[in-house]
N, C-alpha and C positions, 0 to 999 in steps of 0.2 A: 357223140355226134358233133356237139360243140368244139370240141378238140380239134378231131378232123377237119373241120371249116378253117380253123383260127392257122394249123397249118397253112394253108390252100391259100391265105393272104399274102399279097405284095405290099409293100412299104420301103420308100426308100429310106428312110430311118431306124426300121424296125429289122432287127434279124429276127424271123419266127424260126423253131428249130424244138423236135421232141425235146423231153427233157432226158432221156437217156444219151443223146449227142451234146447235153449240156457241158460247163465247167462245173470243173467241183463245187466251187460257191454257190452256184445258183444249185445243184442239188442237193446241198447242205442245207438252204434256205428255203425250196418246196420241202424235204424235208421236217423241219421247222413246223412250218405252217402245215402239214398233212392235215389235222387234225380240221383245221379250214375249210380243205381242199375236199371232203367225203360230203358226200350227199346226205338227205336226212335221215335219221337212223330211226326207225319205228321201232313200238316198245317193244320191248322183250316178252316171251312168252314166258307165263306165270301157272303155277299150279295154287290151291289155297292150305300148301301144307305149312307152311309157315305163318301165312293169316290164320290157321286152327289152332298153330300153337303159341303163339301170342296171345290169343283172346283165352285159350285154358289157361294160359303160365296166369294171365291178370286176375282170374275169376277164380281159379284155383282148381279146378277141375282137371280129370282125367282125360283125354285124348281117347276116344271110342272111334277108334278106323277101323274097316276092314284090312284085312293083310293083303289081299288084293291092293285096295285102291291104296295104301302106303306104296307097296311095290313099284305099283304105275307113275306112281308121283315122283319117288326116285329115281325111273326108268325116265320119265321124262327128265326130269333136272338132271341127268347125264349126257344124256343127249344133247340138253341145250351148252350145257359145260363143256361140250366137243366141238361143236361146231363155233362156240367164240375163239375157243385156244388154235382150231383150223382156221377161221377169220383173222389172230392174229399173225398165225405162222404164215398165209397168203400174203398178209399186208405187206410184213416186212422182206421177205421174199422179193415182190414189187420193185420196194425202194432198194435192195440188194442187187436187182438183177440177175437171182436166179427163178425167175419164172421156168415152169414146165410148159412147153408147147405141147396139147394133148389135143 
């Protein structure tokens, strides 16, 4: 929303202009900075299959799961592993300019 406003400005000093109409420098340089430029990123979803096996590996104990809730646990961390690697493959897309209009 901020974006679209900053468009919408006059200045006589300022050329405001998307950054896909940019120069190459100047998209070399958002670019750059991307990492700046993303909003906050809240935590990641977590399962406690790795907090269970850290505290066995230190304690020395066995790992007593069900086969179910192992399954689940890795049905989730696949999922979350898909959706970053589609998080990445959107971003750069993005800054590529090949976005899909769906």
């Amino acid at each position: 929303m901020a974006a679209q406003e900053a468009l919408t400005l006059k200045h006589p000093f300022i050329k405001i202009r998307p950054l896909s109409q940019g120069i190459k420098e100047s998209k070399r340089k958002a670019q750059k900075c991307a990492e700046f430029l993303q909003p906050y990123k809240s935590r990641p979803e977590t399962t406690a299959l790795l907090a269970r096996r850290l505290v066995a590996g230190a304690l020395g104990l066995q790992v007593q799961v069900s086969k179910e809730q192992r399954d689940e646990d890795r049905r989730k961390f696949k999922e979350a592993k898909d959706r970053k690697r589609l998080a990445v493959k959107q971003r750069e897309a993005a800054w590529s300019g090949e976005l899909e209009n769906s």
